[in-house]
C-alpha positions in Angstrom: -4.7 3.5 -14.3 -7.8 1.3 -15.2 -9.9 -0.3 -13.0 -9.2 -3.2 -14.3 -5.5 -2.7 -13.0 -6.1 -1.7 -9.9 -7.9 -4.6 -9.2 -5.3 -7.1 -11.1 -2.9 -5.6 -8.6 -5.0 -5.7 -5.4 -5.6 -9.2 -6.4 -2.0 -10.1 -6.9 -0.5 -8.1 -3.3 -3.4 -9.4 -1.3 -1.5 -11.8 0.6 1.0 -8.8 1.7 -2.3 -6.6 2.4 -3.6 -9.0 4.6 0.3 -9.6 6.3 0.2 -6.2 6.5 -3.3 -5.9 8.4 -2.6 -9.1 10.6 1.0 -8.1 11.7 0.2 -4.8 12.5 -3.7 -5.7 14.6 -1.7 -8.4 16.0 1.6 -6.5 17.7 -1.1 -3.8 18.4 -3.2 -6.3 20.5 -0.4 -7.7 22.4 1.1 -4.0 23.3 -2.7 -3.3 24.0 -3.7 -5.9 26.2 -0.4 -5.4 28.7 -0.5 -1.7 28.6 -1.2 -0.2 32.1 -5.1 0.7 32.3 -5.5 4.5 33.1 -8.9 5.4 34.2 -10.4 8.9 34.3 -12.9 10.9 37.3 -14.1 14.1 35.7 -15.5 16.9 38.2 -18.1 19.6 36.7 -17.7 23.3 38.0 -19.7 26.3 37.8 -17.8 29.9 37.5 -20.0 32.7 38.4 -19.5 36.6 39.3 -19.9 37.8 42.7 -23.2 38.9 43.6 -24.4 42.0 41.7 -27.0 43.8 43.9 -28.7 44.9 41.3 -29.6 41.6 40.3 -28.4 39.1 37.3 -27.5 41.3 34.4 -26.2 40.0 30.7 -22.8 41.2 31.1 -22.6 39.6 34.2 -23.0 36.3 32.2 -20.6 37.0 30.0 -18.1 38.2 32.5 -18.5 34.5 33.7 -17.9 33.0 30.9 -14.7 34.8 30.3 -13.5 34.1 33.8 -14.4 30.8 33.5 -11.8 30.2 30.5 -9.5 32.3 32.8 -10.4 29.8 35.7 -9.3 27.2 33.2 -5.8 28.3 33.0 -5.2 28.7 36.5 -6.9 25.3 37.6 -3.5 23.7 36.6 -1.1 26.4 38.1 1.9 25.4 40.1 0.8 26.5 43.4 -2.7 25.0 43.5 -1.2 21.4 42.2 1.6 21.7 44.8 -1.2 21.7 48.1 -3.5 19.4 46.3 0.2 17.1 46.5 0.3 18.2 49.9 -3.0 17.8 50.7 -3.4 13.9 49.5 0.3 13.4 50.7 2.0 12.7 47.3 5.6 13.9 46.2 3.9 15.7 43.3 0.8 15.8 41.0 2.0 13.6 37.7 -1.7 12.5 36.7 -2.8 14.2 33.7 -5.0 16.4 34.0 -7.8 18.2 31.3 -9.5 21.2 32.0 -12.1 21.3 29.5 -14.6 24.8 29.5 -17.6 24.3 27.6 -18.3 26.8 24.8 -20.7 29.1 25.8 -21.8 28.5 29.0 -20.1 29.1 32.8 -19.2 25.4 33.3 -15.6 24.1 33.6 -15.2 19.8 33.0 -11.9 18.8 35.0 -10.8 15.1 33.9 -7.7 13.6 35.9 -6.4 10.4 34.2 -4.0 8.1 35.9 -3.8 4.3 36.4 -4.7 4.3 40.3 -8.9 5.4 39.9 -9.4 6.5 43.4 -6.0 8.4 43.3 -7.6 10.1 39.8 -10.9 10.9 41.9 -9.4 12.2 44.7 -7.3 14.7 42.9 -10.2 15.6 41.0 -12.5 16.5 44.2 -9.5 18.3 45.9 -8.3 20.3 43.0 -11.0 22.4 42.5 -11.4 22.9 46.5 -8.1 24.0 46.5 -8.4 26.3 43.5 -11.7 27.6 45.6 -9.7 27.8 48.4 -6.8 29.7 47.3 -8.9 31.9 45.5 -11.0 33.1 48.1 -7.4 33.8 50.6 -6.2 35.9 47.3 -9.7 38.1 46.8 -9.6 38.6 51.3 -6.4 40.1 51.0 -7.3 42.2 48.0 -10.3 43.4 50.1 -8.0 43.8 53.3 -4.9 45.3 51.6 -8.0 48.0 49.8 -9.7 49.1 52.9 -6.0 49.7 54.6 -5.1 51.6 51.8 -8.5 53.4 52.2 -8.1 53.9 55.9 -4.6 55.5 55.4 -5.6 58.1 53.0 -8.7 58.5 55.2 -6.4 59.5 58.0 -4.1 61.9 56.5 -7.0 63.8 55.0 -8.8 63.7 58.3 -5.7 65.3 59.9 -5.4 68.2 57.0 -9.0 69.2 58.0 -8.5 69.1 61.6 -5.4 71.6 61.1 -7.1 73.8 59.2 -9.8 74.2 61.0 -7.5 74.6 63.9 -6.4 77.3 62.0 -9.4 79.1 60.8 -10.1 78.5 64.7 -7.5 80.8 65.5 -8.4 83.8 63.0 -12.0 83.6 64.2 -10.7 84.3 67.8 -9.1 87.1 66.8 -12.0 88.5 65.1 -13.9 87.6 68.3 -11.4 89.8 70.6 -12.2 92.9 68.4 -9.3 93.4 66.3 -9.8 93.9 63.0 -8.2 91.3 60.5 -5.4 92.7 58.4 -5.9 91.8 54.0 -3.1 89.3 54.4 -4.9 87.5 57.2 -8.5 87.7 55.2 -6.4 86.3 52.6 -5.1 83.5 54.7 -8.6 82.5 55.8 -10.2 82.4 52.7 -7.3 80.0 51.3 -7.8 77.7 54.7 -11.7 77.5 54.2 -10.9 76.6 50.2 -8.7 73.5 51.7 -11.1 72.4 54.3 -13.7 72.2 51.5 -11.7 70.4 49.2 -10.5 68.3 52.1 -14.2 67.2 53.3 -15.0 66.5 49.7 -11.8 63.8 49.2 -12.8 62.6 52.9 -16.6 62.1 51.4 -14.9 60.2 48.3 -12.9 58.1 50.5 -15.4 57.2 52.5 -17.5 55.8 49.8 -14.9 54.1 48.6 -14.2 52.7 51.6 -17.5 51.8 52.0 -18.0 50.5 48.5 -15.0 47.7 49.3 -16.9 46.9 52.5 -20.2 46.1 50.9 -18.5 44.2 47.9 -16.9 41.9 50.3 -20.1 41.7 52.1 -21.4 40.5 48.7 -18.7 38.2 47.5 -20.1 35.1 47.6 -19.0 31.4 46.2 -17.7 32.3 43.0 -16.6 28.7 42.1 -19.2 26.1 42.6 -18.7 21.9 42.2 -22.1 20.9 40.2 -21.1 17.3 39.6 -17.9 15.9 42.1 -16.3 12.8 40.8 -17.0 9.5 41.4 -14.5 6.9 41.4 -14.3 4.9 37.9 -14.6 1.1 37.5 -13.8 0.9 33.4 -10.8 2.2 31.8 -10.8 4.4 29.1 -7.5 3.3 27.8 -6.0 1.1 26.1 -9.1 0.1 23.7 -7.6 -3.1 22.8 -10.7 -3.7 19.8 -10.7 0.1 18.2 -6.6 0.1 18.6 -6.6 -3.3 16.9 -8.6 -2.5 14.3 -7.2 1.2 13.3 -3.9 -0.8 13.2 -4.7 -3.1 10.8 -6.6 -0.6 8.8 -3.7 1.7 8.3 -1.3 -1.9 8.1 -3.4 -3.2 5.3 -3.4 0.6 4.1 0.2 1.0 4.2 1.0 -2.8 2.3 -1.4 -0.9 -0.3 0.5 1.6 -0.9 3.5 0.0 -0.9 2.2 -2.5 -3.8 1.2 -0.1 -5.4 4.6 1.3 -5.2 5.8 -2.0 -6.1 4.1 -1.9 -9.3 4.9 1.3 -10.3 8.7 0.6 -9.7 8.0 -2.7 -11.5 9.0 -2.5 -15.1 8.5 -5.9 -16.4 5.9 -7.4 -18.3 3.0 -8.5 -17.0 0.1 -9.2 -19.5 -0.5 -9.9 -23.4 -1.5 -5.7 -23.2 1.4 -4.8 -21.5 3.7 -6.9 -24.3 1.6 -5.3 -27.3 2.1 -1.6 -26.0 5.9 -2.1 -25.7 7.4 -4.1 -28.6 4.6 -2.7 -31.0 3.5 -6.1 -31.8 0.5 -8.2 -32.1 -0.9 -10.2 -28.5 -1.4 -13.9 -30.3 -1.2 -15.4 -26.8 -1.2 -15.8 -23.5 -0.1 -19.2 -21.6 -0.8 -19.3 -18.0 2.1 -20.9 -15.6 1.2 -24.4 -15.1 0.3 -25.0 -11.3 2.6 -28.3 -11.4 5.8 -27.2 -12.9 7.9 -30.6 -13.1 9.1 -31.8 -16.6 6.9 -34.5 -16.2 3.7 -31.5 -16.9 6.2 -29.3 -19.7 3.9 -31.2 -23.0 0.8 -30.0 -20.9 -0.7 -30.3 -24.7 -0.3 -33.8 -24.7 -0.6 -34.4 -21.3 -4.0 -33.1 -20.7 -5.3 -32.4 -24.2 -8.3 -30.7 -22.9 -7.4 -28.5 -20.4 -7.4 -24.8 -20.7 -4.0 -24.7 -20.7 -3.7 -26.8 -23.6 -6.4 -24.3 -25.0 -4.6 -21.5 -24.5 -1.3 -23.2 -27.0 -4.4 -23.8 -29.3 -5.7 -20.4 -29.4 -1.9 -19.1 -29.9 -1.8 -22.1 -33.0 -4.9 -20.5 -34.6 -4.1 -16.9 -34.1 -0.2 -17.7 -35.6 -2.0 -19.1 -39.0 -4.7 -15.8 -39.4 -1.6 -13.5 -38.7 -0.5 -14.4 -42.2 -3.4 -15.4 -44.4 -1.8 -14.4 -47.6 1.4 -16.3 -47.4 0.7 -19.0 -44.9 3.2 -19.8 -42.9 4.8 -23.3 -42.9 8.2 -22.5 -40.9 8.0 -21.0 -38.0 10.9 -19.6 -35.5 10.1 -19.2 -31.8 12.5 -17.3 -29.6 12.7 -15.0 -26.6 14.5 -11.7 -25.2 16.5 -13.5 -22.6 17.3 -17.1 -21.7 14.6 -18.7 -19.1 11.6 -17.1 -20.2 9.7 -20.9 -20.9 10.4 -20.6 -24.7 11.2 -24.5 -25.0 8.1 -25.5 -23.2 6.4 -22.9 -25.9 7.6 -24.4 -28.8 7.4 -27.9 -27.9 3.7 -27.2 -26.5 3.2 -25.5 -30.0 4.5 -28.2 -32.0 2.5 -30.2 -30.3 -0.9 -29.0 -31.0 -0.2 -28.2 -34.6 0.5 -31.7 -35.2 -2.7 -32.4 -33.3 -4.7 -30.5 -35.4 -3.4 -32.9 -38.4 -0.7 -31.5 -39.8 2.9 -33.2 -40.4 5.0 -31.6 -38.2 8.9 -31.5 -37.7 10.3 -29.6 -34.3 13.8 -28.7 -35.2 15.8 -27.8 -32.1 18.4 -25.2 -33.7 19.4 -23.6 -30.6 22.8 -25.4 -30.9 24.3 -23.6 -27.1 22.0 -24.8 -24.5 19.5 -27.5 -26.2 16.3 -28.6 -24.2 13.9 -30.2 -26.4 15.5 -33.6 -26.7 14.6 -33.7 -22.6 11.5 -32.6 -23.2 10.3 -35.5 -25.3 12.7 -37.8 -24.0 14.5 -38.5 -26.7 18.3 -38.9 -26.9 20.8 -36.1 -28.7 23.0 -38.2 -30.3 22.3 -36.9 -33.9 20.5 -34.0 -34.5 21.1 -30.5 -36.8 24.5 -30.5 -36.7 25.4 -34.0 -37.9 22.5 -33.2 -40.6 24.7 -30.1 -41.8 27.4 -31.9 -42.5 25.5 -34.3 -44.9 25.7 -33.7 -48.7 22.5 -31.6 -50.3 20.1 -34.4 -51.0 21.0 -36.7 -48.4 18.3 -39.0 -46.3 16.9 -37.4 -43.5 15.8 -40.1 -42.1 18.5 -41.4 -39.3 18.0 -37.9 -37.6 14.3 -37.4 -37.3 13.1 -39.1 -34.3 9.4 -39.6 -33.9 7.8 -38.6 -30.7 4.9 -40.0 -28.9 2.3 -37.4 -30.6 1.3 -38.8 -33.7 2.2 -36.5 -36.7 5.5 -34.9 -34.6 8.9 -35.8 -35.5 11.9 -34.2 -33.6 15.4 -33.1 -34.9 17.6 -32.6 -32.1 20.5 -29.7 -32.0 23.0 -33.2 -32.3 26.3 -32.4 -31.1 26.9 -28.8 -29.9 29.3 -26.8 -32.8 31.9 -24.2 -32.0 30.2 -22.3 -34.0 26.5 -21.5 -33.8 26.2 -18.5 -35.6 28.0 -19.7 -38.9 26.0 -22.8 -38.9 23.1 -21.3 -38.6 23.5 -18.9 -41.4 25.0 -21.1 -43.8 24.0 -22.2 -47.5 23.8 -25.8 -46.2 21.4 -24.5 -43.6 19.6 -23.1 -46.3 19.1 -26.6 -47.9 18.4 -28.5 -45.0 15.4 -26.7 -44.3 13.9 -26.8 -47.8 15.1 -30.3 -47.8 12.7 -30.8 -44.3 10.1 -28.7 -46.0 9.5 -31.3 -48.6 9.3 -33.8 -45.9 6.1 -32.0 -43.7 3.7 -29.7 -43.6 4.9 -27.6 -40.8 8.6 -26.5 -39.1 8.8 -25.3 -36.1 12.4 -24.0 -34.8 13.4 -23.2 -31.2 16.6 -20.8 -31.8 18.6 -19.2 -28.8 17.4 -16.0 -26.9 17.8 -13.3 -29.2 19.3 -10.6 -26.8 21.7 -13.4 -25.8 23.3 -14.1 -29.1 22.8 -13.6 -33.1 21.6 -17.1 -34.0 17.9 -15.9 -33.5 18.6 -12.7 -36.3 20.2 -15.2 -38.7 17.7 -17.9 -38.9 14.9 -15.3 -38.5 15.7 -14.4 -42.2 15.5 -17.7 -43.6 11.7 -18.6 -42.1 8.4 -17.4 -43.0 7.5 -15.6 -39.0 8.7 -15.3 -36.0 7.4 -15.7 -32.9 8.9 -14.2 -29.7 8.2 -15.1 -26.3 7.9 -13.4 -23.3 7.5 -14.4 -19.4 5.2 -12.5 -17.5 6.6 -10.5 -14.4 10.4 -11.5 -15.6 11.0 -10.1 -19.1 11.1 -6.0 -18.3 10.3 -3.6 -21.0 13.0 -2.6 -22.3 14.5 -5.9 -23.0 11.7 -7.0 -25.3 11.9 -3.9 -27.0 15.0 -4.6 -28.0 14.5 -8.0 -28.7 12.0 -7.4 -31.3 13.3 -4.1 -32.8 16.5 -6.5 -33.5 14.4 -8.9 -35.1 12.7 -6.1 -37.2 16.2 -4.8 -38.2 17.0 -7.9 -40.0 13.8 -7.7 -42.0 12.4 -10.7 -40.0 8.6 -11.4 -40.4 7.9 -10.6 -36.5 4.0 -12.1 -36.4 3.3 -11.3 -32.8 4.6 -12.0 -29.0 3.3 -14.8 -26.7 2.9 -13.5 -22.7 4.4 -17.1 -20.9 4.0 -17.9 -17.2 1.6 -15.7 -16.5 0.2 -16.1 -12.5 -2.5 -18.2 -12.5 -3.8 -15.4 -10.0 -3.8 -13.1 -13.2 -5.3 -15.5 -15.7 -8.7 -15.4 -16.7 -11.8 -17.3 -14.6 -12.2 -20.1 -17.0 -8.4 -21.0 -16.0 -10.0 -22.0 -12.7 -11.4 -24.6 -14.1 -8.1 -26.9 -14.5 -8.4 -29.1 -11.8 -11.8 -30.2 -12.1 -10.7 -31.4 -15.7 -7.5 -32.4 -14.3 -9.4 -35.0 -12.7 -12.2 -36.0 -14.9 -10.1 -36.4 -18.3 -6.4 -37.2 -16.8 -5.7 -40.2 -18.1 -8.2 -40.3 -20.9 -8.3 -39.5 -24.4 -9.0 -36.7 -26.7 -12.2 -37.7 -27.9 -12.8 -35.5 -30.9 -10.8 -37.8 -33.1 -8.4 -34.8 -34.5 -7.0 -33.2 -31.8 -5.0 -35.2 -30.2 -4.9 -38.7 -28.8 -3.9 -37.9 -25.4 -1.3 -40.3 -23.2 -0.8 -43.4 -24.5 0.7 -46.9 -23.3 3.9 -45.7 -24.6 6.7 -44.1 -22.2 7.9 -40.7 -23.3 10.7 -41.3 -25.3 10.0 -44.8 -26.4 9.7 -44.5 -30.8 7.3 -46.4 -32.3 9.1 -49.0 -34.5 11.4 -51.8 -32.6 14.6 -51.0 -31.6 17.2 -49.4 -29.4 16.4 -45.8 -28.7 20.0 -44.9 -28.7 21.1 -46.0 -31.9 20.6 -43.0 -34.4 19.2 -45.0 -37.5 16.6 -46.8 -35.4 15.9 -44.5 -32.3 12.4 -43.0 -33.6 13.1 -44.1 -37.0 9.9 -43.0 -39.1 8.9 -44.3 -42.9 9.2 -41.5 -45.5 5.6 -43.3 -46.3 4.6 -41.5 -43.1 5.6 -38.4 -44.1 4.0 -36.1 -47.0 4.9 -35.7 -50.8 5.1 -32.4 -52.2 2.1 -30.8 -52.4 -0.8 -29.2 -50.9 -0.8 -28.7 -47.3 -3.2 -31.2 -45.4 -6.0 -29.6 -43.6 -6.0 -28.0 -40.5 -8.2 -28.9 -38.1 -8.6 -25.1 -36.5 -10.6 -25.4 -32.3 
């Protein structure tokens, strides 16, 4: 995707963007600003190894360090939450609570969030008492259940040596009497002084190890310290009614992004004069912008407002229409769409217009004989028209059903009375004759026919004229339908010249169209001023003919003089802006 696109489409969803952003900050504010404040007291504690006598050694660091993360875990134990609830006479602890160890160091960070900031700072000043607390009952009766242990085994082995020197006691008498000990009785008292040696020896290891648990509890010292106790807050730390505001309306406008984005991708209609090239195949001649005032009163923008860039933009579509075909000019001219309600009418009739501005005789021949528009356009009535003219012998005068219209050089022949049938009408030999018959009589035909998805009035007078024009409405037509419409125009060997983009947003149109209102008002209501295109309004009412009369007779409603018309000949010049 270009650029180019991207921006076209930012451009075009920026109103759901901004919804997007502003619905989403704004239901984020109001949860925000009535959301229950929770405050947080933090507590900083030290974790250190008992005392090591030999002084602070490197492994004692990290020793701390690695009880510290234990200390971490057990900060938040069941037992030591349940006495701090006890302790600050609460049913139970349901503050949250963050123990937090700092990498690389013996220091624990305790947090305790909850919307009542001295309940938050007490629990955070009695937790890690407790914690100490309970710890230093746990490592006592470690120490006390050790030296019982100790004291027991002391005992026993105490009473093995006191037997057997009781013994050896007893053998030595004998030896003291004067009898001579028998072998089994040397025997006996070498085994008893074995024991007693190996019984003071345990007794010795006992005893240092009794004595090792005394001095180590002795030494044990504060092994939890509180560096930094809490203090009570006086700001919340949530909710942050400007950053949650804010990150909602990012990820709103976000979201309505990607969602237009989606939108577009989904989107297979037409959109611009590139996007109706690359489908049908066919030449971009133009593309006509949506007129900001859409009543009927604004559909002959091109006579209307003669020098507006809308009007422009039918004149740039005139010029490019006579260079699509510079070796066999093109002096009829069929417009016609994919589907019914793409602005077609308001096309041709704008067309008509400016070619007939630009000085040529020019006859708008309304030959879509289902739903006929024109005659509103102009004003004009639809008594007479094609179908009354088709019914006239070859040769017959013209006259009665040409009406002239308010733009000087533009004479319109209305569809008449709508025919049963269209298509045979359209395709007939008489057909044939009336329009070589009106191209003796001007310079220029222009023919709005039917949609030509719709029905096969389009394909049958596309034959019988020199190109074709097909229009299609930006963001309505989709792709495939003017694909078909103009591969069924280039079955029937129709000279296809090029599509026309209609309606295109005003967001979409190029810079200069920004520019309409300030010529709106300077020229509205003034004339052309370059003498040959266009006259702009006149004194006349739309619909009123020029000659005397009654507009809804046939002979006289915009009766025009064969005079005003042109002989057979060479085309008059076009003046080309």
């Amino acid at each position: 995707m270009e650029l180019r696109n991207i921006g076209r489409i930012f451009w075009k969803w920026l109103w759901l963007i901004a919804l997007g952003a502003v619905v989403a900050g704004g239901v984020t504010f109001f949860v925000s600003t009535r959301s229950t404040p929770i405050y947080r007291a933090s507590t900083q504690i030290l974790i250190q190894q008992a005392n090591n006598p030999t002084g602070v050694q490197w492994t004692d660091v990290l020793t701390s360090e690695r009880l510290a993360a234990n200390y971490a875990r057990l900060l938040t134990t069941r037992p030591v939450l349940n006495q701090v609830a006890t302790n600050l006479r609460l049913p139970e602890v349901t503050s949250r609570i963050i123990v937090d160890p700092v990498r690389e160091t013996q220091i624990i960070v305790l947090h305790v969030e909850d919307p009542n900031p001295a309940l938050a700072t007490a629990i955070a000043n009695d937790l890690p008492a407790v914690f100490k607390e309970q710890n230093e009952k746990q490592l006592q009766e470690r120490f006390n259940t050790s030296l019982e242990t100790f004291q027991t085994q002391i005992g026993g082995v105490q009473a093995d040596i006191d037997s057997t020197q009781a013994q050896l006691q007893a053998l030595q008498g004998l030896e003291d009497d004067g009898e001579e000990l028998t072998l089994e009785q040397q025997a006996q008292r070498a085994r008893l002084e074995t024991s007693l040696a190996q019984y003071r020896s345990s007794l010795a290891d006992l005893l240092g190890s009794r004595d090792d648990v005394k001095r180590a509890e002795a030494l044990s010292g504060d092994t939890i310290t509180v560096v930094e106790p809490a203090i009570e807050p006086t700001a919340s730390i949530r909710p942050r009614v400007l950053l949650n505001t804010l990150i909602a309306a990012a990820l709103g406008a976000l979201l309505m992004t990607a969602l237009a984005f989606l939108i577009e991708y989904l989107d297979d209609t037409i959109k611009l004069p590139e996007d109706a090239a690359r489908v049908t195949g066919l030449p971009a001649l133009g593309s006509l912008v949506q007129f900001r005032n859409s009543g009927n009163d604004r559909q002959l923008i091109a006579y209307e407002s003669p020098k507006s860039p809308f009007t422009e933009s039918y004149r740039t579509l005139r010029t490019n229409i006579q260079f699509s075909s510079l070796d066999k000019p093109i002096n009829t001219l069929m417009v016609t769409s994919a589907s019914p309600a793409e602005g077609k009418s308001t096309t041709v009739a704008n067309l008509a217009v400016v070619i007939a501005q630009g000085g040529k005789r020019t006859i708008l021949v309304d030959t879509d004989l289902r739903r006929p528009v024109l005659h509103q356009v102009f004003g004009l009535p639809n008594a007479v028209g094609v179908t009354n003219a088709l019914l006239m012998p070859e040769g017959s005068d013209l006259t009665p059903f040409l009406q002239q219209t308010e733009v000087d050089n533009l004479w319109l022949l209305a569809s008449g009375p709508l025919p049963p049938n269209p298509s045979e009408l359209l395709g007939s030999h008489r057909m044939a004759e009336l329009m070589k018959e009106l191209r003796a009589e001007a310079d220029m035909l222009v023919f709005d026919s039917p949609p030509t998805l719709a029905v096969t009035d389009a394909a049958v007078l596309a034959r019988q004229v020199d190109g074709v024009l097909l229009v299609v409405e930006s963001a309505k037509t989709r792709e495939a339908a003017a694909k078909r419409a103009a591969q069924g125009l280039l079955k029937v060997n129709a000279n296809v010249l090029g599509v026309a983009v209609n309606r295109i947003a005003y967001r979409l149109a190029g810079s200069h169209y920004y520019y309409y209102d300030y010529y709106q008002n300077k020229d509205d209501g003034s004339s052309d001023g370059d003498g040959s295109e266009g006259s702009g309004k006149s004194s006349r009412k739309r619909g009123q003919s020029k000659t005397s009369g009654d507009p809804s007779q046939p002979a006289a409603a915009g009766t025009f003089a064969t005079s005003q018309l042109r002989s057979p000949g060479p085309s008059a010049p076009d003046n080309v802006v």
